[in-house]
N, C-alpha and C positions, 0 to 999 in steps of 0.2 A: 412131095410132102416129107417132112422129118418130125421123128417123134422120138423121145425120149423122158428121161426121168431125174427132176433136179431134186435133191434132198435140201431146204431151203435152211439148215442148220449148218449147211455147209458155206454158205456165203457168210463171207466177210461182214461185218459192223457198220452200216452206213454204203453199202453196196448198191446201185440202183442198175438193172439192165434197162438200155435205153435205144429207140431207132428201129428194135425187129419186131416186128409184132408176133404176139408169140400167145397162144391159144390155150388155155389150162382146160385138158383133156380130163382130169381126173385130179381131186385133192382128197389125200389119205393121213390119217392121222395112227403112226404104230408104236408100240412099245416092243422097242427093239431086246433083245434077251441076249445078243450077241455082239451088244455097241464095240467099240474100240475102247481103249485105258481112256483117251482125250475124247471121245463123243456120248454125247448125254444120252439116255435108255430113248427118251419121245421125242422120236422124228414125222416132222411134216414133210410128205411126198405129194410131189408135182408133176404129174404127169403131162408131158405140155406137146404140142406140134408147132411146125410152121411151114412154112417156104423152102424149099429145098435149095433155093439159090441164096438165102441168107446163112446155109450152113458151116461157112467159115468163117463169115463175121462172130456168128454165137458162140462158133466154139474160141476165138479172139477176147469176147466178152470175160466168157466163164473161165476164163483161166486168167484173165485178172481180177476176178473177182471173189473165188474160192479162198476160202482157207490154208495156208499152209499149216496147217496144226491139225491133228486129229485124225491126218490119213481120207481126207475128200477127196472124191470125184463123182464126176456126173458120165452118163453118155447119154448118147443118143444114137441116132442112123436114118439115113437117107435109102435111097430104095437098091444105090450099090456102095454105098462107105456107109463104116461105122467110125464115130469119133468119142473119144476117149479122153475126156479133160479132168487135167492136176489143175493146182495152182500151178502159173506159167507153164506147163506141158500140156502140150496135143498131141495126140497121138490118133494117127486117121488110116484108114488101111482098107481094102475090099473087104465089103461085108463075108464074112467066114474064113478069112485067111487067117492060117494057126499062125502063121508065123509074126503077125501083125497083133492077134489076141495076144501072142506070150509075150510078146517087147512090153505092152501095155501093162500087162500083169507082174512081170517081173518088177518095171517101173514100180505100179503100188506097191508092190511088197516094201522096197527099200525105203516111202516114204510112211509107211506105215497103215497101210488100209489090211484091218487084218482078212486074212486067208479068205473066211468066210465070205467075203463081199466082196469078193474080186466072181465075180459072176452073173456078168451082166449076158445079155443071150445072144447078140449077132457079135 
């Protein structure tokens, strides 16, 4: 199983995810204090699973499906990768490898996800 967390503010305009079936584990509504310059204060969080063998196609999905604008990303994690999706970047790596966390991290910083939200847990 793979579980993760999509912020649905971050998807593109007319975006549909389609083919994976994909489970909504939890839907949160926050008033974020800490958004980005380009991301709006209320975000809706999706907390979703599925299939662990559909976890390359998803992360395929969400990285044409994101935003380039505003410093987006989503992950998630299978029970040994974590994946790390930009608009068009993946970035996938054994779950807890520093070296795999900081490529992913450095990545957002340069497209703009600020500091604060670069802290996802695996």
């Amino acid at each position: 199983m793979l579980e993760g967390v999509l912020i649905a503010e971050s998807l593109r305009a007319g975006v549909q995810l389609t083919g994976i079936p994909l489970r909504i584990t939890k839907l949160t509504r926050v008033e974020m204090t800490d958004a980005g310059q380009d991301q709006p204060r209320l975000w809706t969080l999706l907390d979703f699973a599925a299939d662990e063998l559909e976890a390359e196609r998803l992360a395929d999905q969400l990285a044409s499906s994101l935003s380039s604008t505003g410093g987006w990303y989503t992950d998630f994690h299978t029970s040994r990768e974590t994946f790390v999706v930009f608009a068009d970047k993946v970035f996938r790596y054994p779950r807890g490898q520093v070296g795999g966390r900081r490529e992913a991290q450095d990545y957002g910083r340069s497209v703009g996800v600020p500091e604060q939200q670069l802290d996802w847990h695996t």
